[in-house]
C-alpha positions as CSV (number, residue, x, y, z in Angstrom):
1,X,-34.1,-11.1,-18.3
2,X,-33.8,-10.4,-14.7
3,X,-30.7,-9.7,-12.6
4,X,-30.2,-10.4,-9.0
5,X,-29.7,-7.0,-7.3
6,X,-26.2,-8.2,-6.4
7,X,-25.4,-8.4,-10.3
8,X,-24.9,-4.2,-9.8
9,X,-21.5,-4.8,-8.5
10,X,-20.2,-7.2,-11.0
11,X,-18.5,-5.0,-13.4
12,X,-16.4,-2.6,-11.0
13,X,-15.5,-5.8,-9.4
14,X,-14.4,-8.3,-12.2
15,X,-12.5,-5.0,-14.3
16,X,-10.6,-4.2,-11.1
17,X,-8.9,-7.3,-11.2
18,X,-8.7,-7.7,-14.8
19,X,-6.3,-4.4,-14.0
20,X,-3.8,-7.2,-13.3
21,X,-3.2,-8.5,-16.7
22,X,-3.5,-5.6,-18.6
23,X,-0.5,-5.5,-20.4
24,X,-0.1,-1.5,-21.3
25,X,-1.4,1.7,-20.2
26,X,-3.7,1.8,-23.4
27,X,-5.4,-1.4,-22.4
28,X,-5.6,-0.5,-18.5
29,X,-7.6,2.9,-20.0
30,X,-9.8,0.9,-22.6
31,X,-10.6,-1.7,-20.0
32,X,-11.9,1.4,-17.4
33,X,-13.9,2.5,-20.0
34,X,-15.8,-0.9,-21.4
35,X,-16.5,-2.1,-17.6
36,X,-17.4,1.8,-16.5
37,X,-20.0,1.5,-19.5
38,X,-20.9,-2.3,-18.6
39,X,-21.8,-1.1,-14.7
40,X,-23.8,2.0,-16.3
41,X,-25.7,-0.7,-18.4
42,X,-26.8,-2.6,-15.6
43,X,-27.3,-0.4,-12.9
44,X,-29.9,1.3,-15.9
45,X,-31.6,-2.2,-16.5
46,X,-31.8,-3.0,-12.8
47,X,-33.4,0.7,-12.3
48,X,-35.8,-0.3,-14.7
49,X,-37.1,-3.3,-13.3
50,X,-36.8,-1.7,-9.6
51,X,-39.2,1.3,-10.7
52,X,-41.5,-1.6,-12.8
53,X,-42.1,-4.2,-9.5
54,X,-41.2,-1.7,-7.3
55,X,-37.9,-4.2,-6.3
56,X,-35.5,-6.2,-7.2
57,X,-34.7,-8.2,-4.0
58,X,-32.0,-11.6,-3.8
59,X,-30.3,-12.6,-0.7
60,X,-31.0,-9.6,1.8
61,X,-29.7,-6.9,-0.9
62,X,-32.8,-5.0,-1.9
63,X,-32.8,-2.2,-5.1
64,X,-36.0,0.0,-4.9
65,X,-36.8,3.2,-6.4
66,X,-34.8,5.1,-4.4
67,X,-31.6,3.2,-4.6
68,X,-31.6,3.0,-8.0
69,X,-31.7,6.3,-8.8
70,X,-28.3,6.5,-6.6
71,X,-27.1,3.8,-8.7
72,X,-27.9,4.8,-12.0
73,X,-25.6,8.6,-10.4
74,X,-22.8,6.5,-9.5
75,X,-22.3,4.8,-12.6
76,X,-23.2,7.7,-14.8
77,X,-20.1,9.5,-12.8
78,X,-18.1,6.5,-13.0
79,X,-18.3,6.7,-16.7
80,X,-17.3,10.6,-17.3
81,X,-14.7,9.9,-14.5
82,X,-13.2,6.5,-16.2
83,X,-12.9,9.0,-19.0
84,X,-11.3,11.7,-18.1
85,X,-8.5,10.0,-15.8
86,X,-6.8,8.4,-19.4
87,X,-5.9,12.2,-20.2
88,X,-4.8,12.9,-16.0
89,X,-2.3,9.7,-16.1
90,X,-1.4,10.7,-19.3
91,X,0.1,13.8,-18.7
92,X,1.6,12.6,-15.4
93,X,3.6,10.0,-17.4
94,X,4.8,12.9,-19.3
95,X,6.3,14.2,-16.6
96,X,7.7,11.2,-15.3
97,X,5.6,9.8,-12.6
98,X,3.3,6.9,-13.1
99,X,4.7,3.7,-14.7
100,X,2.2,1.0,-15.8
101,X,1.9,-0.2,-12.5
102,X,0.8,3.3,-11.3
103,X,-2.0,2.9,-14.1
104,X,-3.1,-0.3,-12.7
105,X,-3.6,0.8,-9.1
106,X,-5.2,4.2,-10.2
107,X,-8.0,2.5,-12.5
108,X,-8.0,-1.0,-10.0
109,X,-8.6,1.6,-7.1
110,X,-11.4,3.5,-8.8
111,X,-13.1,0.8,-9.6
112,X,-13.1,-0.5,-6.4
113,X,-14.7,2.7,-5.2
114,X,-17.7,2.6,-7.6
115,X,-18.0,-1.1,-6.7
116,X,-18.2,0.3,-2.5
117,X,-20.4,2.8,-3.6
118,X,-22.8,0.5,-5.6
119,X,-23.4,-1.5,-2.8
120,X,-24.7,1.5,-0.6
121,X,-28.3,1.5,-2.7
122,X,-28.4,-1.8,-2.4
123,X,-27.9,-2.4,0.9
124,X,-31.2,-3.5,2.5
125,X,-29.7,-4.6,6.1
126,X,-28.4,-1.3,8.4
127,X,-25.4,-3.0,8.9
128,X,-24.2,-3.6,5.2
129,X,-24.8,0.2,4.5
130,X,-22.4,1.1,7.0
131,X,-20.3,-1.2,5.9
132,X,-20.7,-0.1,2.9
133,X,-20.3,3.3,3.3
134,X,-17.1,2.7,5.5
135,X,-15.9,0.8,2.5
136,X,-16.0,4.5,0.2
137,X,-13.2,5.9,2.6
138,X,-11.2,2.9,2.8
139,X,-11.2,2.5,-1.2
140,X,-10.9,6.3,-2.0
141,X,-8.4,7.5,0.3
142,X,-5.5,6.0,-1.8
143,X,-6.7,7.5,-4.5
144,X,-6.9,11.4,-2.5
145,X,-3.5,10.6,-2.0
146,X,-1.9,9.5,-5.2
147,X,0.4,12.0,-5.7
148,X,1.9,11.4,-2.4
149,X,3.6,14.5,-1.9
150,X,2.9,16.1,1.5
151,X,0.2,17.8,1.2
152,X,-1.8,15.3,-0.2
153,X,-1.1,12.5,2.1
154,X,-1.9,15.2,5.0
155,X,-5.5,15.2,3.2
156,X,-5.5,11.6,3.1
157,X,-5.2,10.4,6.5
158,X,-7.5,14.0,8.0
159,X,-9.9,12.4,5.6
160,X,-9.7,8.9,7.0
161,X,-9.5,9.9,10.3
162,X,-12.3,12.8,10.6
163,X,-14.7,9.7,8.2
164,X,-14.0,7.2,10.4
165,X,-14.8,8.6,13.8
166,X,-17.9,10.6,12.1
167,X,-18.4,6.8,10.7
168,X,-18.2,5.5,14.1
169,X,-21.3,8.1,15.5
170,X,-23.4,6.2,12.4
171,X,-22.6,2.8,13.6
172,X,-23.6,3.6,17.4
173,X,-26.7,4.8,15.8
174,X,-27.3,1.5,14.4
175,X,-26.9,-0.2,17.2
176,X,-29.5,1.9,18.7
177,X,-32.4,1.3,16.2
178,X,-31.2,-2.2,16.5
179,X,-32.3,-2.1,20.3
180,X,-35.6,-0.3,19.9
181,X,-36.4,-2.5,17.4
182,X,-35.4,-5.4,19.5
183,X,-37.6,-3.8,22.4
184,X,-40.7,-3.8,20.3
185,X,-40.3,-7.0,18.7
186,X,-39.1,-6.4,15.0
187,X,-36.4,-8.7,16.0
188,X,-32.6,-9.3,15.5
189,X,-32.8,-8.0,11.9
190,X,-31.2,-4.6,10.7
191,X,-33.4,-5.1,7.8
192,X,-34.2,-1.5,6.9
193,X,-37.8,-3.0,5.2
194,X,-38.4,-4.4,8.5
195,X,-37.9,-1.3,10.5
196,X,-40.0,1.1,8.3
197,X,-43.0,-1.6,8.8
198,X,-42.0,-1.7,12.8
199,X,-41.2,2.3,12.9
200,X,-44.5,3.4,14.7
201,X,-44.0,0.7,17.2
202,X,-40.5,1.9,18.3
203,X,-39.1,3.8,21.0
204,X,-39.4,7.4,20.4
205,X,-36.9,8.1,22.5
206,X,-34.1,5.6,21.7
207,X,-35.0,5.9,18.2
208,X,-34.4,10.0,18.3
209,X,-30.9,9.5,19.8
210,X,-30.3,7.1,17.4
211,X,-31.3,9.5,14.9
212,X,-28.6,12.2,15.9
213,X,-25.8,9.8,16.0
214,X,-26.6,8.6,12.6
215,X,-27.2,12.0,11.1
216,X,-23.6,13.1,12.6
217,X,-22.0,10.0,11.8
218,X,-22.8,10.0,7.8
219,X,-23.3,14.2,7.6
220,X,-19.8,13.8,8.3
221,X,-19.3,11.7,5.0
222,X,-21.5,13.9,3.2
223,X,-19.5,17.2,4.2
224,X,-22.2,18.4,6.5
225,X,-21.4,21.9,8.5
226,X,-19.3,21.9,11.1
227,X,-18.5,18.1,10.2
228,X,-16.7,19.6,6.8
229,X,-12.9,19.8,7.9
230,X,-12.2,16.8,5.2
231,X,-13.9,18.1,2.4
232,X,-11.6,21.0,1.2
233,X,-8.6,19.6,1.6
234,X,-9.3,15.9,0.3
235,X,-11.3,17.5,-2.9
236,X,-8.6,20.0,-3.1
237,X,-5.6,17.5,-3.4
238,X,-7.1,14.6,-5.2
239,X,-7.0,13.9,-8.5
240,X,-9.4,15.8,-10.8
241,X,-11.3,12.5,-11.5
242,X,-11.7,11.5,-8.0
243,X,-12.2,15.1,-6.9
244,X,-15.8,14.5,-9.6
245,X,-16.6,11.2,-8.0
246,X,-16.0,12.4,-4.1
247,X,-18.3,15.4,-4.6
248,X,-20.9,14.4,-7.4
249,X,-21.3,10.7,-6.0
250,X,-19.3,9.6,-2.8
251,X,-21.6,12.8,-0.7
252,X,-24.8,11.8,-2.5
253,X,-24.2,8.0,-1.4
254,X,-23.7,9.6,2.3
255,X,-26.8,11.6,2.4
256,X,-28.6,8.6,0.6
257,X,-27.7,6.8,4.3
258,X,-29.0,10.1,6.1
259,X,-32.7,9.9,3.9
260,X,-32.9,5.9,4.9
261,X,-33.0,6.6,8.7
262,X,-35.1,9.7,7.8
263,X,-38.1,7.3,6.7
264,X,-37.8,5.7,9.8
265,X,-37.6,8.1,11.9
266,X,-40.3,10.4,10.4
267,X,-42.8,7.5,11.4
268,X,-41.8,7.0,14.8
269,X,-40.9,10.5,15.8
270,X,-42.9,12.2,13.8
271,X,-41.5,15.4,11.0
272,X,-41.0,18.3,13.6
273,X,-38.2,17.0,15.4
274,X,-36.3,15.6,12.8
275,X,-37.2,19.5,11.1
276,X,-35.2,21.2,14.0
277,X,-32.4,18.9,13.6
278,X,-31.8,19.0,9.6
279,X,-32.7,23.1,9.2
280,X,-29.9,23.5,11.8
281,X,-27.5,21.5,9.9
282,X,-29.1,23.0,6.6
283,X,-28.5,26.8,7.6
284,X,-25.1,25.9,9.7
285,X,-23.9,24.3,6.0
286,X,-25.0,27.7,4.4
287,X,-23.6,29.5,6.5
288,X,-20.3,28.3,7.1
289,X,-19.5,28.1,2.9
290,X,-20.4,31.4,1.9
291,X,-17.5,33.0,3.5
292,X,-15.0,30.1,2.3
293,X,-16.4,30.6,-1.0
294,X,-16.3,34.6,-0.8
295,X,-12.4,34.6,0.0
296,X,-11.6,31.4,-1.8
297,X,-8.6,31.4,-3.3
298,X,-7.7,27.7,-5.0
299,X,-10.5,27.2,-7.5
300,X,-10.8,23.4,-6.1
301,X,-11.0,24.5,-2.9
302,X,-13.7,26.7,-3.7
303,X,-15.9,23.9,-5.3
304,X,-15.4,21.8,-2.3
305,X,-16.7,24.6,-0.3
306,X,-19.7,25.0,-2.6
307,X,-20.6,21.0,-2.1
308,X,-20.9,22.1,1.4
309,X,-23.0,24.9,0.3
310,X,-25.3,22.1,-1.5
311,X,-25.6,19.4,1.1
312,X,-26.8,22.0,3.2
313,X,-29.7,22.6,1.0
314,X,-30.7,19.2,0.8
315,X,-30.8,19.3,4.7
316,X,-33.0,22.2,4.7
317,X,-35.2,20.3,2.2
318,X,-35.5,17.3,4.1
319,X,-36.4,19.6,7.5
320,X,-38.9,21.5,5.6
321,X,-40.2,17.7,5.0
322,X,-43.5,18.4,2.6
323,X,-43.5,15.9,-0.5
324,X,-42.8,18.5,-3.1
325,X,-40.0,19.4,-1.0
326,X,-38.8,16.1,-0.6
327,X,-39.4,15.9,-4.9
328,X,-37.1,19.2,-4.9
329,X,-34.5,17.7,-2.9
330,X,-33.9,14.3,-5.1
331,X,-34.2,16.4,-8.4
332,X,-31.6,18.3,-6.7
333,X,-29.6,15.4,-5.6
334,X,-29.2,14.5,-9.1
335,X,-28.2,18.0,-10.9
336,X,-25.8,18.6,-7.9
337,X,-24.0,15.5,-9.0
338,X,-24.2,16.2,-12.5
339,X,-23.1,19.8,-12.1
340,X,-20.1,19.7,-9.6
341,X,-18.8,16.4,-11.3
342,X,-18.5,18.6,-14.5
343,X,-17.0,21.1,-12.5
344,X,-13.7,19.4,-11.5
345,X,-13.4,17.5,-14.2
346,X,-13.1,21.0,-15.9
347,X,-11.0,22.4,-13.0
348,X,-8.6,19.3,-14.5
349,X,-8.0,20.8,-17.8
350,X,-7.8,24.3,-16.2
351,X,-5.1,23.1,-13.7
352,X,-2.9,21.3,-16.7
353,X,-3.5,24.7,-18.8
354,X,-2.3,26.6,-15.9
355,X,-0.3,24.6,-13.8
356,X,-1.9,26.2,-10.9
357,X,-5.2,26.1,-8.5
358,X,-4.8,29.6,-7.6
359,X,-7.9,31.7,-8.9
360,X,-5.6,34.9,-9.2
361,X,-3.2,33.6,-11.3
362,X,-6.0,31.8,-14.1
363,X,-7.4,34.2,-16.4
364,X,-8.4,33.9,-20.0
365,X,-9.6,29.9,-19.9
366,X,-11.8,30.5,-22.5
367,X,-8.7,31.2,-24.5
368,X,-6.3,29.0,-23.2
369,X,-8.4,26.4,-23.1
370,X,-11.5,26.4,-24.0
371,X,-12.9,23.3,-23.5
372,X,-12.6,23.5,-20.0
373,X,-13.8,27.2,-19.9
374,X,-16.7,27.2,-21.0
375,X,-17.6,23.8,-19.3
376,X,-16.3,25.0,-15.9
377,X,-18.1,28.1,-16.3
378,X,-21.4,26.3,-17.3
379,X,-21.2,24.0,-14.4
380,X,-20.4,27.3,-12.4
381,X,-24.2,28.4,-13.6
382,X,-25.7,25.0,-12.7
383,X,-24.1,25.0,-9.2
384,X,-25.0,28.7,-8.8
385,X,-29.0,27.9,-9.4
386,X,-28.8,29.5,-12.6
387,X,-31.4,28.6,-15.5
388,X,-31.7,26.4,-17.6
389,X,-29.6,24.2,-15.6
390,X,-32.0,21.8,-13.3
391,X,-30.7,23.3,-10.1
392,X,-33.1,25.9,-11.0
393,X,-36.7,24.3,-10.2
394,X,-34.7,22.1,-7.5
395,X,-34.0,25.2,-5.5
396,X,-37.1,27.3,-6.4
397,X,-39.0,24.5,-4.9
398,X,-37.4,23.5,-2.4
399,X,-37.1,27.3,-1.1
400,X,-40.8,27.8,-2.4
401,X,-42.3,25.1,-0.1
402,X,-39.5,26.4,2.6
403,X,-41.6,29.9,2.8
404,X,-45.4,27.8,2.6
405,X,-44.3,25.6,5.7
406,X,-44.6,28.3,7.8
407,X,-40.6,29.1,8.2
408,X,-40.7,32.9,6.4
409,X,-37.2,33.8,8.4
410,X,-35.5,30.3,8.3
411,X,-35.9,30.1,4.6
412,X,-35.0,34.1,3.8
413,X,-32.3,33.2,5.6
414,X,-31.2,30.3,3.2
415,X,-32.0,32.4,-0.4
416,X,-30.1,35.0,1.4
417,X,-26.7,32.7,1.7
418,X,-28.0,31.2,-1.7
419,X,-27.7,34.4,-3.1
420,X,-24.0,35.1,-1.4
421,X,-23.3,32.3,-2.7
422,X,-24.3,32.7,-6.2
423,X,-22.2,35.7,-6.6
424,X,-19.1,34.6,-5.2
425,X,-18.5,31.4,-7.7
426,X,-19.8,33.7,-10.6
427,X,-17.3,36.5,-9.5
428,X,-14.5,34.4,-9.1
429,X,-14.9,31.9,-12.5
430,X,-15.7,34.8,-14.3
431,X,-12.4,36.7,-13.7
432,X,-11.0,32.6,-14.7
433,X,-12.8,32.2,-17.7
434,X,-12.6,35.9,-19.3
435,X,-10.2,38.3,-20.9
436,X,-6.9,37.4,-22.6
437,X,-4.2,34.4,-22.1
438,X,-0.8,34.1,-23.5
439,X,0.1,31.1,-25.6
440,X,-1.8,28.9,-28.4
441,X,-5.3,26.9,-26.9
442,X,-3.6,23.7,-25.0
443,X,-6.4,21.8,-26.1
444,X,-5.5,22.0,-29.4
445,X,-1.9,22.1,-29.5
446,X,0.4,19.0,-30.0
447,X,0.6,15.8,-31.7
448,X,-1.0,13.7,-28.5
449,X,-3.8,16.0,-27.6
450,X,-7.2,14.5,-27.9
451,X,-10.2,16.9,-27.6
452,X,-12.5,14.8,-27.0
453,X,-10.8,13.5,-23.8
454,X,-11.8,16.8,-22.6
455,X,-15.1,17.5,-24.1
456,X,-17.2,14.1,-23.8
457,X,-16.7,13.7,-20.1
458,X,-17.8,17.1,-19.2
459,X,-20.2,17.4,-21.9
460,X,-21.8,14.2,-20.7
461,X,-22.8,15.4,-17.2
462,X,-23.8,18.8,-18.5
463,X,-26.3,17.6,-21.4
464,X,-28.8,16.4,-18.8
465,X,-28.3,18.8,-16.0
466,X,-29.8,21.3,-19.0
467,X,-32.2,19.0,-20.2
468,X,-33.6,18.2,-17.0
469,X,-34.0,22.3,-15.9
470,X,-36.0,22.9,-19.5
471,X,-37.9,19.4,-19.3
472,X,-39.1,16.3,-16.5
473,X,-40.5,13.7,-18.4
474,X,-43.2,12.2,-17.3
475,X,-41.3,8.9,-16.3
476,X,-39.2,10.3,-14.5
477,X,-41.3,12.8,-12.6
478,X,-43.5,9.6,-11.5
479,X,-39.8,8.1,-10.6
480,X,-39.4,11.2,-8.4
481,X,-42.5,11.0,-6.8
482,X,-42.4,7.4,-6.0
483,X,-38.8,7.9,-4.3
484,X,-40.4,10.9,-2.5
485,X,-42.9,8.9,-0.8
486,X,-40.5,6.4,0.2
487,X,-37.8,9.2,2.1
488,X,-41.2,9.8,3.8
489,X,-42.4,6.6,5.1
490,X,-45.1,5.5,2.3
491,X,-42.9,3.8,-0.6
């Protein structure tokens, strides 16, 4: 059976506003997880097909490689998220906060999220992804905000603001391709397709400026140093949940936008250029969250700080611009995802064991609860490079090819700040996770505790990150390769 690319957004969409009748909190949860499975379902049968034609195409939406692989992200964090918010709302209700209506907006305004970010890999036109991507901030910053106290509407509207002017950068860049490629003849499209067949006929020129705007506009989405000023604070007051989804999905749609003009621009401009441009942004990202991360001191915070710490990796793959490097950076795409979506939604159970984001005053979460210990502090290893998590090969490669191309200091540079890095999130989730706590595990205490409400989601997102350091299969390193060629130019 084949499904029009379109199809993708179907389920986020139609359970949203079946929100609306659901007539208790237990069916508003059950319905969030049935149409989080359904969009996982499809986005994995349209990835299929994509990978198979190489496209699935239907009224100017396009699905390749490339965009599925975002997709099948999305919905795999949609899921683990979908899951873990029934046990968040939960214990708000407990303390007398959200009613059933409360329920209904939460879960109708995630959805709506994962339905804007879904239509970011299948955006074809230029003009749809940035519509798209505009869509994320609109549909998400409700949900940074949801416990309306002042702190986090303060994060709310610095996010929409600081998004939507870095937003307005990407859309000016638009309109720029938009006239080179109406200079050399490609036309009043914004068809992406269209440009990447056009791209050596362009203006090198217009198309380099356009370049910069777009790389500002969405590295500020995707948390890019010294764009960042959201990031902490929105990660830091949202919702566990949405804190997985902003991080593991809503940065990797971002700098999904970033590799699209990339293939573009590599052909008309040609790689050293655009090199300059990303290793500045790469080490600037670096360099600016090892300190954060160094003196952190709310354990959210911190993980928000180590997503910039990550997107500034891709960047320094994507200047380093050599296939394997470009393979290094979508493998690493993927674990990020996998491993900081874990993260929070262990940092969840951590924050209702302790009733506190302060690092100093959390110790003993493998006691307390240990659920969300030990997943924290395994995510902890995956985002600190650590084998056998896949962040492993992604950054041995990617720093590997960094030190063949030529760029010996640049790329010392980077595994020095990796390695900052790496012992600033193990030093401070160790002294979380280790030593004694007071009072019985919270995870297993009480009549209403479920376990696995904190396990599965977790557990989920960390299965693969491991299987994926230990072992590619062969699919999927051919899936890898294929979406490699097309970042550069040749899909």
């Amino acid at each position: 059976m084949n499904l029009p690319a379109w199809s993708i957004l179907v389920a986020p969409i139609a359970t949203a506003g079946l929100f609306l009748i659901a007539p208790s909190p237990a069916a508003v949860a059950r319905l969030s997880r049935w149409g989080s499975a359904a969009a996982l379902a499809v986005s994995a049968w349209l990835a299929r097909a994509a990978i198979e034609r190489p496209a699935v195409s239907s009224h100017g939406l396009l699905l390749d490689p490339l965009g599925a692989y975002l997709a099948v992200l999305v919905s795999f964090l949609v899921l683990a998220a979908s899951l873990a918010s029934e046990r968040f709302l939960r214990g708000e209700t407990e303390d007398g906060k959200p009613s059933i209506a409360a329920w209904r907006a939460y879960y109708g305004l995630l959805h709506l999220f994962a339905a804007s970010m879904l239509l970011v890999p299948i955006a074809d036109n230029l003009g749809i992804l940035w519509v798209a991507v505009e869509a994320t901030t609109l549909s998400s910053a409700f949900l940074v905000g949801f416990h309306r106290h002042r702190h986090a509407l303060e994060a709310a509207w610095k996010y929409v603001v600081l998004c939507s002017v870095g937003l307005a950068f990407a859309l000016f860049g638009t309109i720029l391709l938009h006239e080179a490629g109406a200079r050399s003849g490609v036309g009043a499209t914004l068809d992406w397709t269209a440009f990447v067949a056009a791209a050596p006929r362009l203006d090198p020129r217009i198309v380099k400026l356009g370049f910069l705007f777009a790389v500002l506009g969405y590295g500020t989405k995707a948390g890019l140093a010294p764009l960042h000023a959201w990031l902490p604070d929105a990660h830091g007051q949202a919702p566990s949940p949405v804190s997985a989804l902003l991080s593991g999905a809503l940065l990797s749609c971002a700098f999904y936008a970033v590799m699209r003009f990339h293939a573009i621009a590599v052909l008309c401009v040609g790689p050293h250029f655009l090199g300059r441009v990303f290793w500045a942004f790469g080490l600037a990202s670096l360099a600016i969250a090892a300190p954060f991360i160094l003196i952190a001191r709310d354990y959210k915070r911190m993980l928000a700080y180590s997503s910039v710490e990550h997107m500034g990796l891709l960047c320094v793959g994507l200047g380093i611009g050599s296939p394997a490097a470009i393979y290094g950076v979508l493998l690493h795409l993927w674990a990020h995802g996998l491993a900081k979506g874990s993260a929070f939604l262990s940092a969840g159970g951590i924050l209702e064991a302790f009733k506190t984001r302060r690092i100093a005053r959390v110790t003993g979460a493998l006691a307390r609860a240990p659920a969300s210990g030990f997943f924290l502090f395994a995510a902890t290893l995956g985002l600190s490079g650590f084998p056998p998590f896949a962040t492993f090969p992604s950054e041995m490669l990617i720093l590997s090819q960094g030190f063949r191309s030529g760029r010996a200091a640049a790329s010392a540079a980077a595994a020095a700040l990796l390695a900052v890095i790496f012992a600033g999130l193990l030093h401070h989730v160790s002294r979380m996770c280790l030593g004694r706590a007071s009072g019985p595990s919270l995870e297993e205490a009480g009549p209403g505790a479920r376990l696995w409400e904190t396990v599965l989601p977790p557990a989920l997102l960390v299965a693969p990150l491991v299987v994926l350091g230990c072992w590619i299969p062969g699919g999927f390193d051919r899936w890898l390769s294929a979406m490699a060629g097309i970042v550069l130019g040749h899909g």
